[in-house]
C-alpha positions in Angstrom: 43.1 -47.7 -46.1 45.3 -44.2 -44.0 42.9 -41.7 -43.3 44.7 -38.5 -43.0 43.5 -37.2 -39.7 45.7 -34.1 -39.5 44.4 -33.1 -43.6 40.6 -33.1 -41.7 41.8 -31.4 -38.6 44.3 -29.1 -39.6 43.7 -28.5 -43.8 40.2 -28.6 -44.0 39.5 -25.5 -41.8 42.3 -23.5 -43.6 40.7 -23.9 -47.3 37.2 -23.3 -46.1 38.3 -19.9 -44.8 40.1 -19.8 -48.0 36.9 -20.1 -49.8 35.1 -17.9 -47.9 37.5 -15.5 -47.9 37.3 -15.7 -52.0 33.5 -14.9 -51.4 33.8 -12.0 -49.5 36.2 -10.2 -51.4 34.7 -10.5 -55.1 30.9 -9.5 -53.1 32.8 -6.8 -51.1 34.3 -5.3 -54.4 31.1 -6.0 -56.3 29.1 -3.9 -53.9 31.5 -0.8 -53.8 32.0 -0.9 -57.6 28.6 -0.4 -57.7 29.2 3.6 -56.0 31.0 5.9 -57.5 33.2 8.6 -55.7 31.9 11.6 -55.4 35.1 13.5 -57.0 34.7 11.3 -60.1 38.6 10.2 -60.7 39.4 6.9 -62.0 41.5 4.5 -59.9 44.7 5.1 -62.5 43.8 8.9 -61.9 43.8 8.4 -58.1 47.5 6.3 -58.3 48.9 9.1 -60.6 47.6 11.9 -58.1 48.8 9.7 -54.8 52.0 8.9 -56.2 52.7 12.7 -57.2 51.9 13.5 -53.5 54.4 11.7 -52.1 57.4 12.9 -54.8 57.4 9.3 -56.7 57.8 10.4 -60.4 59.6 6.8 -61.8 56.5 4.7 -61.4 54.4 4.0 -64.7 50.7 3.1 -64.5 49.5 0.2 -66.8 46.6 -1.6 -67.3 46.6 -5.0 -67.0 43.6 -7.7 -68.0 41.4 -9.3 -65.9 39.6 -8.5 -62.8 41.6 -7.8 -59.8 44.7 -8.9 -61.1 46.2 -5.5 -59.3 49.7 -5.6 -58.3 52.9 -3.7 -58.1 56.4 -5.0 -59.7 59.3 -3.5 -57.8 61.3 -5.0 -60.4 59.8 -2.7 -63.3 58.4 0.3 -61.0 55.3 -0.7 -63.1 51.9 -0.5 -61.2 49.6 -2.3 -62.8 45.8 -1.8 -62.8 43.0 -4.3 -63.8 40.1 -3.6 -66.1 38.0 -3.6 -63.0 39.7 -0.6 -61.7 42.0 1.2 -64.3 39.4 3.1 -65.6 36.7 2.6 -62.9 35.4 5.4 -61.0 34.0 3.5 -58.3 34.8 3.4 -54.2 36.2 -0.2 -54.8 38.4 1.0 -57.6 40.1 4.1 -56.1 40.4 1.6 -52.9 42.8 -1.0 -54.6 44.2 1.7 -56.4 45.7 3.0 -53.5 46.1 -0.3 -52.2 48.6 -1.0 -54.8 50.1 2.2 -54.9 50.7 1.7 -50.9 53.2 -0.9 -52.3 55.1 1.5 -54.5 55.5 3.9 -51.6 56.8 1.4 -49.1 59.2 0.6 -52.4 60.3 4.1 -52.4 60.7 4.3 -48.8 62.5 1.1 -48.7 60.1 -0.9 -46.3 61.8 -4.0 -45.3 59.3 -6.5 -45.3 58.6 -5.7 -49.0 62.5 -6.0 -49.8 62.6 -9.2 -48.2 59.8 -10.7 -49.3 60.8 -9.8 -52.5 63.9 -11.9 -52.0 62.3 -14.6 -50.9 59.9 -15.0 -54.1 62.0 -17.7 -56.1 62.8 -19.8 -53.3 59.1 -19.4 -51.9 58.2 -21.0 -55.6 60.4 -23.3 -55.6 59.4 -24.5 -52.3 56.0 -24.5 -52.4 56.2 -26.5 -55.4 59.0 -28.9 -54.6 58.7 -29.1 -50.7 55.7 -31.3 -50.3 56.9 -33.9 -52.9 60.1 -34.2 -51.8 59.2 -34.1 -48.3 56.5 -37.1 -49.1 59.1 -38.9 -51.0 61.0 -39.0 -48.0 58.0 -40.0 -46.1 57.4 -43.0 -48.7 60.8 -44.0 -49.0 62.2 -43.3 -45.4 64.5 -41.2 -45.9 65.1 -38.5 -43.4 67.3 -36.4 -45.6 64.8 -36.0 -48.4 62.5 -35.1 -45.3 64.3 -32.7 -44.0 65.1 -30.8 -47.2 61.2 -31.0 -48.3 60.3 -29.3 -45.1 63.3 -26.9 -45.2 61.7 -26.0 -48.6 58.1 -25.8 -47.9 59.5 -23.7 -44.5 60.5 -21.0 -46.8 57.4 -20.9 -48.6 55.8 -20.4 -45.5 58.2 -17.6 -44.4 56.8 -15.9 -47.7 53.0 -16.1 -46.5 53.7 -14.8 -43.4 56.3 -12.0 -44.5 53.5 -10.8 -46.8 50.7 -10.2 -44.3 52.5 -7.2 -42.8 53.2 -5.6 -46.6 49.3 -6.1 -47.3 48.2 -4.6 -44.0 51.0 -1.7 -44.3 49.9 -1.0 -47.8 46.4 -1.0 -46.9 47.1 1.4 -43.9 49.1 3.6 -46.1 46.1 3.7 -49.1 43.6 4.8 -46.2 45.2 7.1 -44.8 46.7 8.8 -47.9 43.0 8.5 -49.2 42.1 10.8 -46.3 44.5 13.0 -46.0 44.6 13.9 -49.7 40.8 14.3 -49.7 40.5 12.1 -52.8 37.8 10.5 -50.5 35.6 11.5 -47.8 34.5 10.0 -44.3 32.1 7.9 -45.7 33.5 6.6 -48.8 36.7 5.5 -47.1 34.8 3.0 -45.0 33.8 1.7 -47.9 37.5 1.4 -48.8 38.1 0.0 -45.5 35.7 -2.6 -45.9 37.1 -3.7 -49.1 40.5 -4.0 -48.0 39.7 -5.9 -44.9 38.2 -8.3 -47.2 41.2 -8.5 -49.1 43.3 -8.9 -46.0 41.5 -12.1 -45.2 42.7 -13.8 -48.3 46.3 -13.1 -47.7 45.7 -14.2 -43.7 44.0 -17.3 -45.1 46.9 -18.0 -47.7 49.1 -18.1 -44.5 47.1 -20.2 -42.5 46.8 -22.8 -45.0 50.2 -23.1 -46.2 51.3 -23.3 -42.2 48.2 -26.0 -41.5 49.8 -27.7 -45.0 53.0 -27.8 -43.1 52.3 -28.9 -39.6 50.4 -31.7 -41.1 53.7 -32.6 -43.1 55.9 -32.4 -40.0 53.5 -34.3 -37.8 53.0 -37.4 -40.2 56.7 -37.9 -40.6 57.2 -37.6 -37.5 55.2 -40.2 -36.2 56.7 -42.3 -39.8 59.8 -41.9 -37.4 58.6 -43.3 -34.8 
């Protein structure tokens, strides 16, 4: 029976920080939706009032189901809002708020990574779901060209993860500052907002970490098939 040593080694540690990086983020938000601001806006009023302050009038608010399902689609200029902060008055709200209204700034102001990680979303799909199998076929089957295109495609998918970690930590950067400077919060609710966001950084830092550990492990084992 193969025992998959690099799985144990390299894998194993990558999802566990996954899941504990899951963990921390829903009790993070759970504890700071549990204080509201003191000014009393909603997280869709906070996005309308940040996105007026810096001259962005072609972005429309939505809400969107589920609980933080936040995001922002460049393609639409739609920002769209969960049920667990749309209407939410809470630190934790007005924190991914911004967050995701970072992202429509950093649209407006034409941040590169955003523009090319944009780009690279179909190809980042396709390899992330096509990669590994063809790349194991290869493995199977001995066949270095279907290797080498798996990996090439899984590479890509990987480029993704780790072009995305400096658009979360810029937007997140932006959506504290902007939080501050505005006044929408004060000195101690934005280290709540801090906190949150550093939780929320850890899944995206995690995300890359496994899909690289994923990739290493697929490299290494047909490698050594070469041999």
């Amino acid at each position: 029976m193969y025992f998959d040593t690099y799985y144990l080694i390299l894998v194993v540690p990558a999802l566990l920080l996954s899941v504990w990086a899951q963990f921390k983020v829903k009790s993070t938000f759970s504890h700071f939706s549990q204080q509201a601001s003191a000014r009393g806006i909603s997280g869709a009023q906070a996005a309308a009032y940040l996105l007026k302050a810096n001259n962005i009038g072609d972005v429309k608010i939505e809400r969107v189901s589920g609980n933080l399902t936040d995001h922002y689609d460049p393609s639409s200029k739609t920002l769209r809002l969960s049920d667990s902060v749309y209407g939410k008055t809470s630190i934790a709200a007005i924190g991914v708020a911004a967050h995701e209204t970072g992202h429509a700034i950093q649209h407006a102001v034409h941040y590169g990574p955003l523009a090319l990680r944009s780009t690279l979303v179909p190809i980042a799909n396709i390899g992330s779901a096509a990669g590994p199998v063809l790349a194991v076929l290869g493995i199977v089957f001995s066949w270095s060209f279907l290797i080498n295109l798996g990996l090439l495609f899984f590479a890509c998918a990987v480029l993704f993860y780790l072009v995305t970690l400096p658009v979360e930590f810029n937007a997140s950067r932006r959506a504290v500052a902007i939080l501050g400077k505005s006044g929408t919060l004060n000195e101690s609710e934005l280290g709540g907002v801090k906190k949150v966001l550093s939780a929320a950084a850890l899944t995206y830092v995690a995300s890359a970490l496994t899909a690289i550990a994923s990739f290493l492990r697929l490299v290494l084992i047909s490698r050594n098939r070469r041999n």
